[in-house]
N, C-alpha and C positions, 0 to 999 in steps of 0.2 A: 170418503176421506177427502178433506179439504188440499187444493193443490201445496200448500205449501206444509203440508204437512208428508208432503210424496219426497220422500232424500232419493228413491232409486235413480240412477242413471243408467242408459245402454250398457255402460262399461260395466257398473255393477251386474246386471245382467248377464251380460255374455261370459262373463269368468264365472257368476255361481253356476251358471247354466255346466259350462266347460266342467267342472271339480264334481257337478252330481251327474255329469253324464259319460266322461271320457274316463281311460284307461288303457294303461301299458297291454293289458291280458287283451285287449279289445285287437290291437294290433298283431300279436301274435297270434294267435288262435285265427285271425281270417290269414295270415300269409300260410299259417298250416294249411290250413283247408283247401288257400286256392292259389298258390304260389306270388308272383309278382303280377297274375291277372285280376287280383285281389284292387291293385288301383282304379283298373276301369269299374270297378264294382264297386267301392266307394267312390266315386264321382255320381255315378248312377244316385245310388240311396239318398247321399245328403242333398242333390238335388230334386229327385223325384219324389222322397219317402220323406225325409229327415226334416227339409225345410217346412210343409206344409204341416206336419204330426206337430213340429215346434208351436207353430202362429195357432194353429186348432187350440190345441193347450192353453194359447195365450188369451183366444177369447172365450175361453170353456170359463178362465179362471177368473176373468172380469166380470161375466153373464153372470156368477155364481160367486159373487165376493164373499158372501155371508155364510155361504157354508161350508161347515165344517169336517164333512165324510169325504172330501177330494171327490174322487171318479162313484165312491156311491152316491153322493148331492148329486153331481150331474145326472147320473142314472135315476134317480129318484124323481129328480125335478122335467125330467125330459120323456119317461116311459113309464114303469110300475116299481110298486114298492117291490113286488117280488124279483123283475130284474135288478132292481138294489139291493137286495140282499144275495143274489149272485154276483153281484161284481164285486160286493163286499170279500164275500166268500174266495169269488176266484185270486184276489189280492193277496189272500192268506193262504190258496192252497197252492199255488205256485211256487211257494218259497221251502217244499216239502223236497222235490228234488236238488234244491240249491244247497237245504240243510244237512242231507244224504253225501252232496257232495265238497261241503267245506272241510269236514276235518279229512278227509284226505287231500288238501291242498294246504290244509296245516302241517301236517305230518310230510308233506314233502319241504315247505317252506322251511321247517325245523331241520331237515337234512341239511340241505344247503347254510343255515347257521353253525349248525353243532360242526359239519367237514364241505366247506368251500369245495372242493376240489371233485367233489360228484362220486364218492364212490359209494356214499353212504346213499345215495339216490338210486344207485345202481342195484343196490343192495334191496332197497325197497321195491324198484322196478319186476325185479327177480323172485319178489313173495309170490306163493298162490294166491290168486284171489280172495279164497275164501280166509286164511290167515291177515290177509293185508283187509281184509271189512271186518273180521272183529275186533282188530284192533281201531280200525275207525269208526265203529260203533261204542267202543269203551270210551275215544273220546269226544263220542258225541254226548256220550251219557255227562260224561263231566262235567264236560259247560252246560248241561243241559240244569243240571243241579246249580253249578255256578250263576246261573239267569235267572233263579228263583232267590237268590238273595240280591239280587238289581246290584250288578259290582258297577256302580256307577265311574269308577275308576278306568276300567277297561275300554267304556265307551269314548271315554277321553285319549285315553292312551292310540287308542284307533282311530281319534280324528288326526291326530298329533301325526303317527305313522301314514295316513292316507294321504294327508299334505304332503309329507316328507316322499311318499310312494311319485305322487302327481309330478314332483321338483325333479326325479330321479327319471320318472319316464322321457320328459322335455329333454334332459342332461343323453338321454340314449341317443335320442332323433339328433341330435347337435353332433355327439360326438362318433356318433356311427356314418351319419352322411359324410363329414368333413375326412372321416379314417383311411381313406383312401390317398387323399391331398397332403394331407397332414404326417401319414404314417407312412407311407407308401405300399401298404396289405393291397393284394390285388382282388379284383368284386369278386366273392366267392361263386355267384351265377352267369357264367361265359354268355359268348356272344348276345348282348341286350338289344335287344331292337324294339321298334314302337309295335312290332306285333308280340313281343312278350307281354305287352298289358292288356292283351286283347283277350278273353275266355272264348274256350270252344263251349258253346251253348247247346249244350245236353243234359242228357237228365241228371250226368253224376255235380253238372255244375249248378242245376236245381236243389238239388239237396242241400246246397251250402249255404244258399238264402238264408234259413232262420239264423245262420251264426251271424249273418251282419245286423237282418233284425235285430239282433238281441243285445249287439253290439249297443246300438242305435236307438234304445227304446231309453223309458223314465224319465222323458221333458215332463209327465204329469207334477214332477216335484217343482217345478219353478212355480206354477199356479199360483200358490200364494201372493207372488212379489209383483204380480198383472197391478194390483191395483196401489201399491207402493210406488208406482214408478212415475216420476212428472211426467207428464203429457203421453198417457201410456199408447195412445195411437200412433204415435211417432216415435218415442222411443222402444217401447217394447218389440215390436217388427225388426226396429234396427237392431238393438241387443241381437234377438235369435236369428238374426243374418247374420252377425258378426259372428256367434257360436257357430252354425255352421260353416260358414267359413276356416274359423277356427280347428273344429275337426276336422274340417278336410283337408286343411292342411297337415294336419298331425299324422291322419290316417295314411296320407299319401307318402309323404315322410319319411314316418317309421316304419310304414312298408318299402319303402326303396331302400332304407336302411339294412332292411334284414335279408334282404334279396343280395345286398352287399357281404353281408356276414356269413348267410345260408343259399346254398346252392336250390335255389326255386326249381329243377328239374330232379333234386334230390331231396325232397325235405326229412329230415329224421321221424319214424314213427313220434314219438315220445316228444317230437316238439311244442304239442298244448300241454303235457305233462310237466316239461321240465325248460321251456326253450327261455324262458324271461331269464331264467339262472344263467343258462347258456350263453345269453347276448352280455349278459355283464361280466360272465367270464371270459368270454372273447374283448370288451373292452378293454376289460382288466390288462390285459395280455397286451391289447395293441398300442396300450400308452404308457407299457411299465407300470401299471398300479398295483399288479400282483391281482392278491383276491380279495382286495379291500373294498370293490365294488360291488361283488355278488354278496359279498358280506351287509353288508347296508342297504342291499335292496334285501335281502332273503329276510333280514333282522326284521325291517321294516313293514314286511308283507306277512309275514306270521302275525307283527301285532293287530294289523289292517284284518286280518284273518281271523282271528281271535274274536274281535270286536265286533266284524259283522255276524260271526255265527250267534254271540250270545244275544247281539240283537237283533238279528233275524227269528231268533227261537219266540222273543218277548215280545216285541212292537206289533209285529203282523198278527198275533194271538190278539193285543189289546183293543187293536181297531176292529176288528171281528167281533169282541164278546164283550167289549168296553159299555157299550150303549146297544145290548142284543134287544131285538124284537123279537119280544115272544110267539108272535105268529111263526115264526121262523125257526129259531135258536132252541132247543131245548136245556130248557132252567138247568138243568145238571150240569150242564156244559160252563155256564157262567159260575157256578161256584167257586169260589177264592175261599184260602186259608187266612191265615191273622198276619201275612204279609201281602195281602192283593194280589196272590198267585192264580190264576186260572187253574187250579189242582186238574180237574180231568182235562179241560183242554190241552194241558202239557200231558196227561197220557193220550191223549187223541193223536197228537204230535210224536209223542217216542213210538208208536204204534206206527203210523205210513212211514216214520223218515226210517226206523231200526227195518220194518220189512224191506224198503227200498235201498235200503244199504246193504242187507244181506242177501237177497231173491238172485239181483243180477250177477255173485258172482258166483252162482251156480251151474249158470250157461256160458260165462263168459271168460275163454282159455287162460289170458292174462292178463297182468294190473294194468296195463299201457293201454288196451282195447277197454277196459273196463272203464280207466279214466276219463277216455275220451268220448264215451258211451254218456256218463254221467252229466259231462258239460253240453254234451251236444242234445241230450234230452232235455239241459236246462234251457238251452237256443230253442227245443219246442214247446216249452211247457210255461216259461217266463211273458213271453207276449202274447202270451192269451188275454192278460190281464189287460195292453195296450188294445186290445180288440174292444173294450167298454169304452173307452175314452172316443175309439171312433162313431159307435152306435151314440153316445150323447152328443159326439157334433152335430152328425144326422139328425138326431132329435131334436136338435138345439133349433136348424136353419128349416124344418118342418113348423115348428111353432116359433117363429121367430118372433112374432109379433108379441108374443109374451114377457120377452126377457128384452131388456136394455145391458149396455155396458160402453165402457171407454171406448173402448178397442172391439175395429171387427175385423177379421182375416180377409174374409170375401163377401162384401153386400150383398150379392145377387144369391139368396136363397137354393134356387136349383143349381146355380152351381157349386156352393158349398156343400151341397149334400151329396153330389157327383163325387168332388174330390175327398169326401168323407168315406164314401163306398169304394172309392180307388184303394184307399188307406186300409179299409177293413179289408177288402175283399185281396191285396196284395200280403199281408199280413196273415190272412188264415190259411194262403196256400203259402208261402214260406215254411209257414209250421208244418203243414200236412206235407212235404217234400223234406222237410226235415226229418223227416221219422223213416225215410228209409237211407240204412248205412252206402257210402257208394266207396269205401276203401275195403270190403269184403265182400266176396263174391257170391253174386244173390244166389239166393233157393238152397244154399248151402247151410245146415242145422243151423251153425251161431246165427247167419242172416235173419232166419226164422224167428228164432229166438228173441235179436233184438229191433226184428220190426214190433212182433207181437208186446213186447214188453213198450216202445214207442208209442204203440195206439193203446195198449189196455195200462199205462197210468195215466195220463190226463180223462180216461172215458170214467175210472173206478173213482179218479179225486174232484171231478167234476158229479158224475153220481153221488156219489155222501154227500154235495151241497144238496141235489133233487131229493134227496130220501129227507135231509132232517127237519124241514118243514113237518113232512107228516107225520115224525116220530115229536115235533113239538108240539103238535096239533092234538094227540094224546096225551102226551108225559104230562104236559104245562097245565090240560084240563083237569087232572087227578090232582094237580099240587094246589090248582085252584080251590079246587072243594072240599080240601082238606083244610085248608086255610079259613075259608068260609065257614 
């Protein structure tokens, strides 16, 4: 691409980067997990993890302008086809747990619209589990159907609401910090000191890792705009410092904010559950708006919600079976109806996401541990897929001499591929420490229960990528010779 043909600027950069990477939930869910020490732990990340996984990206995306499979080109072009067709794979099978666990974060979202004032969430909190997953399995089924007629509509309506979600988080951090000055509400977490943001570093504070991972993962989506952007050696760096920067400020923020709102030596079970409603019911309250706030965030977040299920259900299915190699993929799999539906891929799909919707809430006592089960499974099972992007850095600065591009992160070879292994090899122990719960107490049945179910679904949806090789290796030569 000719320079003046490149319109991107840093600034452009740094705000897409911010809108495909940040999130109000991003902020809650880590003050859950690890109170107001949750700061010092994003400082950590966006320095140590955040900044380098961004620049890596940025010159994965340059090295590799021309193609078209994101993180499987890089794979492809840096290792074997067959790890490319598992990084293919692990992109789509990741989004099996996220899928299990959005329509129950619609079905809360729609609480809080239909009755602001949480009882109708209360209501929900207090189903059995197994009552509260078949109703989230009825509507997974729905939009599952709903995504086979492509409602082009909804995915609009969900960029519309994810905007409007992003305006509304900023509006929290503003008016939650200032709430104290402003309103006179005293900080709901007593005596603050500079050791409340200190963690005690233990194994229950290990466990908590993959939630910021995951916080903090899917820079691979800016790649594209590497080579869009004038003088991308100079500005693209600068963009993803200013993103970072950006979250960290957000991160640190909205966590000091809700340490304001929520007592950090107390936090409510059910705070990843229900607490984003919470904060805006508490705004609500502190500036006189009533429940005009939870109202316009919850409205908002259901459509965000909505939008990303039915294209989570569709997109990750297309890039998978869109352009399958047959060495790989078994032909059945790729068959489409007379609207370009992945017909058995969407049963492949109701199949792991309906078992995983229903299995766990067989062991697991109630909706609040279940929910928080399902998201913190997604914190293990989501950056796995971040782990190919590190193996193709490493690959990249091993054959460097092969690939040119605008933009490079770090010249020196052996140490890009240092800080490539840093990146994987912190990232896979996140996850592996994410699989064990540390707010029930171990060796006790549930523990058992939902270690075992942590390690045997990423081991069983990583397996069906290892088997369907050799079930295509068969299937595909039968269909051959029947052809012939």
């Amino acid at each position: 691409m000719s320079e003046q043909n490149r319109k991107l600027t840093w600034k452009n950069i740094a705000l897409t980067g911010f809108v495909m990477v940040w999130g109000f939930g991003n902020v809650v869910n880590n003050f859950a997990n690890q109170g107001l020490t949750v700061v010092f732990s994003w400082i950590f990340m966006v320095a140590c993890y955040f900044v380098p996984y961004a620049l890596m990206v940025g010159e994965l995306g340059s090295s590799f302008s021309d193609g078209k499979g994101g993180v499987s080109t890089w794979i492809r072009s840096t290792t074997t086809p067959m790890l490319a067709f598992m990084a293919g794979w692990t992109y789509w099978v990741v989004h099996i747990p996220y899928l299990a666990q959005k329509p129950q974060a619609i079905l809360i979202a729609l609480s809080w619209v239909v009755n602001p004032s949480g009882e109708l969430a209360e209501v929900i909190k207090a189903l059995n589990p197994l009552i509260l997953q078949s109703m989230v399995l009825a509507v997974f089924f729905v939009f599952l159907y709903v995504s086979t007629k492509g409602v082009k509509i909804l995915k609009v309506i969900g960029s519309v609401a994810g905007t409007s979600m992003f305006i509304m988080s900023i509006l929290y951090i503003v008016l939650g910090v200032s709430a104290p000055a402003i309103t006179g509400r005293p900080v709901a977490t007593p005596n603050i000191t500079f050791g409340s943001f200190i963690p005690k570093f233990d194994f229950a504070y290990l466990t908590t890792l993959s939630m910021l991972v995951f916080a903090l993962g899917g820079c691979e989506k800016i790649s594209p705009y590497v080579n869009e952007t004038k003088d991308p050696s100079k500005n693209f760096p600068k963009g993803m410092l200013i993103l970072a920067g950006m979250v960290a400020i957000c991160a640190l923020l909205g966590s000091i904010a809700m340490g304001m709102m929520f007592d950090s030596n107390n936090i409510p079970k059910d705070l990843m559950m229900n607490g984003q409603y919470y904060a805006f019911q508490l705004l609500g309250e502190y500036y006189g708006l009533g429940k005009s706030l939870v109202v316009v965030y919850a409205f908002a977040n259901t459509a965000t919600q909505v939008s990303a299920l039915v294209f989570s259900i569709d997109a990750p299915l297309r890039v998978l079976l869109g352009d399958a190699d047959s060495k790989f993929i078994p032909h059945k799999l790729s068959k489409t109806n007379k609207n370009g539906v992945f017909v058995n891929g969407y049963i492949m799909t109701s199949v792991l996401v309906g078992t995983l919707i229903i299995v766990p809430a067989l062991g697991i006592g109630n909706t609040t541990d279940l929910f928080n089960w399902l998201l913190k499974l997604n914190s293990v099972v989501m950056p796995m897929r971040y782990l190919w992007v590190f193996l193709a850095y490493m690959g990249l600065k091993k054959s460097i001499d092969k690939f040119g591009s605008d933009y490079k992160f770090i010249k020196n070879p052996k140490i890009g591929f240092m800080v490539g292994l840093w990146c994987f090899a912190f990232t896979a122990f996140a996850c592996i420490m994410g699989m064990f719960p540390s707010d029930i107490p171990a060796f006790t049945s549930e523990w058992i229960f939902l270690v075992g179910m942590n390690v045997a679904t990423p081991l069983v949806l990583m397996g069906i990528g290892l088997i369907l090789p050799y079930i295509a290796k068969t299937s595909n030569v039968d269909i051959n010779k029947k052809a012939s």
